[in-house]
VOROKE-811983 format. One record per atom (N, C-alpha, C): residue in one letter; z, x, y. Coordinates in steps of 0.05 Angstrom, whole numbers, plus 5000, padded with zeros to 4 digits. Atoms other than C-alpha are relative to their C-alpha. Layout:
BEGIN
aZXY ...
//
This chain:
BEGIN
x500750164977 x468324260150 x502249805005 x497850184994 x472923840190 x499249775001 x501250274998 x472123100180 x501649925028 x499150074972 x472222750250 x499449684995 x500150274994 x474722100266 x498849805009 x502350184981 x470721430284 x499550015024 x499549914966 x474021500344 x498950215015 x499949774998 x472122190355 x496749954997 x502150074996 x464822010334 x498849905025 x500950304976 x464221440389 x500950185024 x500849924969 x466821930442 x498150254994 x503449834993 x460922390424 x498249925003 x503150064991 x455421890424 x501249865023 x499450064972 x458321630489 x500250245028 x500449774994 x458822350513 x497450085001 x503549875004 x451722540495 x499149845013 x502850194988 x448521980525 x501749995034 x499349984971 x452722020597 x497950245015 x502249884977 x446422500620 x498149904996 x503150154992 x440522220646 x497850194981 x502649795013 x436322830607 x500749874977 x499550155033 x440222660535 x498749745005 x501150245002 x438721940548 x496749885000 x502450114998 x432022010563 x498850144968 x501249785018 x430522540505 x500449844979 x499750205025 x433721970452 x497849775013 x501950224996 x428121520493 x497650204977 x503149805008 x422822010474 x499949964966 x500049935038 x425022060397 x499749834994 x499650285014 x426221340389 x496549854991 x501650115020 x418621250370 x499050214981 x500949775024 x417421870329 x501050245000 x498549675001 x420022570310 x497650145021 x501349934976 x418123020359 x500850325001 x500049764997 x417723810367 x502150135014 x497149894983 x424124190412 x497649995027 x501449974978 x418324400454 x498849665025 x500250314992 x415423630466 x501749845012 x498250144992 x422323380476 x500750095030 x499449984980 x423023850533 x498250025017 x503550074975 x416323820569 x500649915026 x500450184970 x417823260618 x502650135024 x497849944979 x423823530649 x499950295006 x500249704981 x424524110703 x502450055003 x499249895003 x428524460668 x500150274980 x500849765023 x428725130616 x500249854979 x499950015027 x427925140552 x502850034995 x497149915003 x434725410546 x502349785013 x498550274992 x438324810584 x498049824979 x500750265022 x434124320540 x501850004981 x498849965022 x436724660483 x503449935001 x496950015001 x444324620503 x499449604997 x499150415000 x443023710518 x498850054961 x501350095028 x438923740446 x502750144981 x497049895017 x445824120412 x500749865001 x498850194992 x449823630446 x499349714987 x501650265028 x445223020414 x501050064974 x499649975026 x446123400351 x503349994994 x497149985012 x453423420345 x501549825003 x498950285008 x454922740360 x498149894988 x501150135020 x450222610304 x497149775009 x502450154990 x443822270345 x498150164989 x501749955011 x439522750319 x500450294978 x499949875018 x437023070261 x497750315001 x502049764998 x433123790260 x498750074976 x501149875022 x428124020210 x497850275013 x501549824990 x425324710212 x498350134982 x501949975024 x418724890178 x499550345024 x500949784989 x417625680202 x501150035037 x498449974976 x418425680283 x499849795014 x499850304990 x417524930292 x502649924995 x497250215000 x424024560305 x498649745004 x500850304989 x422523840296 x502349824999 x497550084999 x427723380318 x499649724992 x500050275017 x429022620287 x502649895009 x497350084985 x433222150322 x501449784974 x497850155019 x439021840278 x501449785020 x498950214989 x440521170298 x502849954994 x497150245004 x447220940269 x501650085020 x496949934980 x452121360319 x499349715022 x500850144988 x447920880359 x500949715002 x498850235004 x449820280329 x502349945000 x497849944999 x456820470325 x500549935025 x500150104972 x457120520401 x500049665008 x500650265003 x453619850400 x501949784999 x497950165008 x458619570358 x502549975014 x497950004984 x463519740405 x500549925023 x500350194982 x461219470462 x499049684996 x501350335011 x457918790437 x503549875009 x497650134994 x465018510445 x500949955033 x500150044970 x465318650524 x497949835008 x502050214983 x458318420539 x500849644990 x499250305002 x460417790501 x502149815022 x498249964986 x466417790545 x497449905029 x500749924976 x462517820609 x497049795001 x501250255001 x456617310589 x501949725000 x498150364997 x462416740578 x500550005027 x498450024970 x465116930644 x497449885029 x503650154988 x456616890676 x500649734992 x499450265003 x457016250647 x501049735002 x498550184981 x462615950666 x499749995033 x501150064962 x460316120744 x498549905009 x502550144996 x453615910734 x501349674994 x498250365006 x457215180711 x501549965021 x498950134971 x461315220773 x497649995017 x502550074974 x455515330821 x498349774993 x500250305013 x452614750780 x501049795007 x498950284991 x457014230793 x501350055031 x499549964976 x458814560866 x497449875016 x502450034987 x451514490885 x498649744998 
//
């Protein structure tokens, strides 16, 4: 197996989560493991497109699969998550000082 870079991590959970279906399907997981079938329920689309966004989750490491017979149950793995996170936290900080300082001009403008 090829080991892949942090870098290389962070553009897969940044990758995975740029579709509105992935993003919603890591909503779905985020309070409990959840069946392949369950995950794809809400959306009008196949089974077979589910399955390609739920690969996609899985290979930038958001989720985990366990299979007991012909149940797939999927389990969302937070850290790529936090990773991401960690990578942005530095912009939003960025971008609250800058709020800040405008809200303090309109302050003493007003």
């Amino acid at each position: 197996m090829v080991e892949r870079s942090g870098a290389a991590l962070l553009d897969d959970t940044y990758a995975s989560l740029s579709h509105p279906v992935r993003r919603e399907m890591v909503e779905i997981l985020s309070d409990a493991p959840h069946r392949v079938t369950e995950v794809a329920a809400p959306f009008d689309i196949s089974l077979a497109a589910a399955s390609k966004h739920i690969r996609m989750l899985e290979r930038a490491g958001l989720l985990e699969r366990h299979i007991s017979g012909r149940d797939h149950t999927l389990i969302l793995r937070a850290e790529p998550l936090e990773a991401a996170a960690d990578w942005i936290d530095p912009y939003r900080r960025f971008w609250e000082s800058k709020l800040d300082r405008l809200d303090e001009h309109f302050r003493r403008k007003g």
